[in-house]
KOLMAR-166161 format. One line per field, with one value per residue: residue number from 1; residue in one letter; x, y, z of N, C-alpha, C in turn. Coordinates in pm, whole numbers, plus 32768, in hexadecimal, padded with zeros to 4 digits. Atoms other than C-alpha are relative to their C-alpha. Layout:
REM KOLMAR-166161
num (NUM, ...)
residuo (A, ...)
n.c1 (X, ...)
n.c2 (Y, ...)
n.c3 (Z, ...)
ca.c1 (X, ...)
ca.c2 (Y, ...)
ca.c3 (Z, ...)
c.c1 (X, ...)
c.c2 (Y, ...)
c.c3 (Z, ...)
//
This chain:
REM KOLMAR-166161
num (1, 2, 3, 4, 5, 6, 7, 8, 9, 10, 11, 12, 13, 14, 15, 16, 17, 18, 19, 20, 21, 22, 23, 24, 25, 26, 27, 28, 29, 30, 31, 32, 33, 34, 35, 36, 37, 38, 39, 40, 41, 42, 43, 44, 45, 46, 47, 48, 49, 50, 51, 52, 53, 54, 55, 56, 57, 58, 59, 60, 61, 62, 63, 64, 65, 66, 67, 68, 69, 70)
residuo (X, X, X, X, X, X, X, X, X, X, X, X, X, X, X, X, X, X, X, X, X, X, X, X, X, X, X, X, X, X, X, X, X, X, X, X, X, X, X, X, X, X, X, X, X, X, X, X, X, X, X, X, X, X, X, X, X, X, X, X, X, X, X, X, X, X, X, X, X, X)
n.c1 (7F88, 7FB8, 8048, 7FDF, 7F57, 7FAE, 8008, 809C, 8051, 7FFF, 805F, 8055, 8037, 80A6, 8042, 8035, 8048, 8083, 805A, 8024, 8053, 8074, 8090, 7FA6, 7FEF, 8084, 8056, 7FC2, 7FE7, 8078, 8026, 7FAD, 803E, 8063, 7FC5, 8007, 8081, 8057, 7FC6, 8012, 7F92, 8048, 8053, 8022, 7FB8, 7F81, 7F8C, 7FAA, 7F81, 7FC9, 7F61, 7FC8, 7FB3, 7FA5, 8024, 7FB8, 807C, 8006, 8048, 8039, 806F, 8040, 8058, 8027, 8071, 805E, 7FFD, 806F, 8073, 7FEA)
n.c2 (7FB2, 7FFA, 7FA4, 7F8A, 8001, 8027, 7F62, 7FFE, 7F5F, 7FE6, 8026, 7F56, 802B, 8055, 7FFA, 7F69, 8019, 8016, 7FC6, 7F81, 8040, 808E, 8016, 804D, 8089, 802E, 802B, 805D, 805F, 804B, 8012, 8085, 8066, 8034, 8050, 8095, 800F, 802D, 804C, 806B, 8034, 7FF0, 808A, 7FC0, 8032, 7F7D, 8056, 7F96, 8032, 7FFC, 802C, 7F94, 7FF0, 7FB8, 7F65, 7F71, 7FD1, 7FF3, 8054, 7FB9, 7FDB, 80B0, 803C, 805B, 7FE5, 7FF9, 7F52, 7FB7, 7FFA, 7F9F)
n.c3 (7FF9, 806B, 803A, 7FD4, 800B, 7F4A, 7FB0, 7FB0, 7FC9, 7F87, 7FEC, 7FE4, 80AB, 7FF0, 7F9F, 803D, 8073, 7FDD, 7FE5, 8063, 8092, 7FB1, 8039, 8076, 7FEB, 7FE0, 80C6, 804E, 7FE5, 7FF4, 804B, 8012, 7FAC, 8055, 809A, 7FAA, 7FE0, 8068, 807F, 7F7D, 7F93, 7F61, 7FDD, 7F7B, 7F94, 7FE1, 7FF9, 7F9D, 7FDE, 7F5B, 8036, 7FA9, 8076, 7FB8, 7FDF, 7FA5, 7FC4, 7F3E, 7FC0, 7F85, 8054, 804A, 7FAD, 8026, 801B, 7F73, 7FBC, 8080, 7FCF, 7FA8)
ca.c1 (52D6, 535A, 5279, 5321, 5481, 54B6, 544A, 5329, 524E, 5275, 5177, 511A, 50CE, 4FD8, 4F43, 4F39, 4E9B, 4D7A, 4D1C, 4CFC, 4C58, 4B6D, 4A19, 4AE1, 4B36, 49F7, 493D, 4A22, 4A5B, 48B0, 48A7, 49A7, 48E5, 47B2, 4846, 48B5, 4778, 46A5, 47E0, 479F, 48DD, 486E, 481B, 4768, 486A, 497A, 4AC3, 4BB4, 4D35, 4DE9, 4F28, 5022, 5128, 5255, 51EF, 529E, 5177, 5193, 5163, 50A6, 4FC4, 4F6A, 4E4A, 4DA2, 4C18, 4BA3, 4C56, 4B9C, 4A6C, 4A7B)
ca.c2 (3063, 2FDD, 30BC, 31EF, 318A, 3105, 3263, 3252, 3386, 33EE, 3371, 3505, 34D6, 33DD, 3457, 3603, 3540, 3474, 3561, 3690, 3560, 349D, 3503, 34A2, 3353, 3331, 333E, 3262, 3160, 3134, 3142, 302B, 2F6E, 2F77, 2F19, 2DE8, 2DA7, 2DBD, 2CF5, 2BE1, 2BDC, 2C30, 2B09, 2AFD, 2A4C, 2B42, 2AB4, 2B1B, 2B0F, 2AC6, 2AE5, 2BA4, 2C98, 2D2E, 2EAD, 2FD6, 2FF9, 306E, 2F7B, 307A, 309E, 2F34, 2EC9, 2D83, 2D5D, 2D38, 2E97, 2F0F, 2EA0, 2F45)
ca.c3 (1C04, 1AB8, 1A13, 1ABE, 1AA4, 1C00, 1C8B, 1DAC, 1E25, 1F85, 2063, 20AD, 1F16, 1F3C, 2065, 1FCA, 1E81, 1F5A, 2006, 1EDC, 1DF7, 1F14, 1E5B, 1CFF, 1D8D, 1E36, 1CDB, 1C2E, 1D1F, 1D31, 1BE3, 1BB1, 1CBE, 1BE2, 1A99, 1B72, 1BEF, 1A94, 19DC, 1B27, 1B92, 1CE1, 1DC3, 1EF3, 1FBD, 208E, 20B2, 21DE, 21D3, 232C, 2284, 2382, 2302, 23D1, 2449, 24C9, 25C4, 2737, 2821, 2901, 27CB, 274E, 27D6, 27D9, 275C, 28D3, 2911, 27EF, 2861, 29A1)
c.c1 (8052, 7FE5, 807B, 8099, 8038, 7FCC, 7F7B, 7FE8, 8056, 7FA6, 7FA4, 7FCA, 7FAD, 7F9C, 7FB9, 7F9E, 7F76, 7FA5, 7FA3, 7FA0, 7F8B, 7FAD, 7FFE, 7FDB, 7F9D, 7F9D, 8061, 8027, 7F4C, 7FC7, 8052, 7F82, 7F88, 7FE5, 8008, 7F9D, 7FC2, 806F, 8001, 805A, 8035, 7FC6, 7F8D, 805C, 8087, 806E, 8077, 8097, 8041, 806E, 8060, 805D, 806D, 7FBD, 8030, 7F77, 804A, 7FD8, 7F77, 7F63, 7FBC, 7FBF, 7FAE, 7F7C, 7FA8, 801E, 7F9F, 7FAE, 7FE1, 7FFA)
c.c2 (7FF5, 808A, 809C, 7FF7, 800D, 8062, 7FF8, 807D, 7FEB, 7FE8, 8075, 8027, 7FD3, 803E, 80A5, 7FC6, 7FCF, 8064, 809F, 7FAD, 7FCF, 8009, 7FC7, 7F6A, 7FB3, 7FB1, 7F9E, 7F5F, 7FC0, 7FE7, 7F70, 7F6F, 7FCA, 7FD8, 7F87, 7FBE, 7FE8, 7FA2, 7F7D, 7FC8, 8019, 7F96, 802C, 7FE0, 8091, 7FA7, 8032, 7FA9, 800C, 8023, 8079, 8015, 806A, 80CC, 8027, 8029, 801C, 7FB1, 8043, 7FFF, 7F91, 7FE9, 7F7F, 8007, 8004, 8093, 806C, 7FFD, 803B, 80B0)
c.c3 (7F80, 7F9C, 7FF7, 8008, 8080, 8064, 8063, 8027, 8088, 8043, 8000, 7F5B, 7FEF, 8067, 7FAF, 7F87, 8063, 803A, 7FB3, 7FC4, 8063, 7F99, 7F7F, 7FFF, 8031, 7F9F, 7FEA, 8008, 7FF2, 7F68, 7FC7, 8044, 7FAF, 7F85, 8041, 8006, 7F88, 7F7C, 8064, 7FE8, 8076, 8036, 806C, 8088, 8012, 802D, 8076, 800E, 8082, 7FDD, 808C, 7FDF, 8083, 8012, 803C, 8058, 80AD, 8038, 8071, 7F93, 7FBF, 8055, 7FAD, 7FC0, 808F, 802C, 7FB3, 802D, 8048, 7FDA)
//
C-alpha cells in the first residue's frame, strides 16, 4: 500500500481482474513454480499454518471439517 500512496483497490477490483486474467495468472504462477523447482528452492516437505484470524463469517455458514466431510 506504500507503493500506492495508502490507496487500496476494491475487492470487486481484484476479483473483475482474476477473473479477466485467470489463464494469465495460470501461466505465470506455473511458470514461477518451475523456476523454483529447477533453482531447488522447492522442498518436498508441506508445511500447514493453524494460525486463527478474526472473520466476518456467518455462523450459519462456518462449518467444521466433519461437516465438510459429510
Amino acid at each position: 500500500m506504500y507503493l500506492a500512496a495508502m490507496q487500496k483497490p476494491d475487492f470487486h477490483t481484484i476479483c473483475r481482474f482474476r477473473s479477466t486474467h485467470l489463464g494469465p495468472i495460470k501461466e505465470i504462477f506455473s511458470q514461477v513454480v518451475t523456476f523454483c523447482k529447477e533453482m531447488d528452492l522447492i522442498g518436498s516437505s508441506i508445511s500447514i499454518d493453524g494460525t486463527k484470524v478474526k472473520a466476518n463469517a456467518s455462523p450459519r455458514q462456518s462449518k467444521s471439517s466433519d461437516a465438510l466431510e459429510k
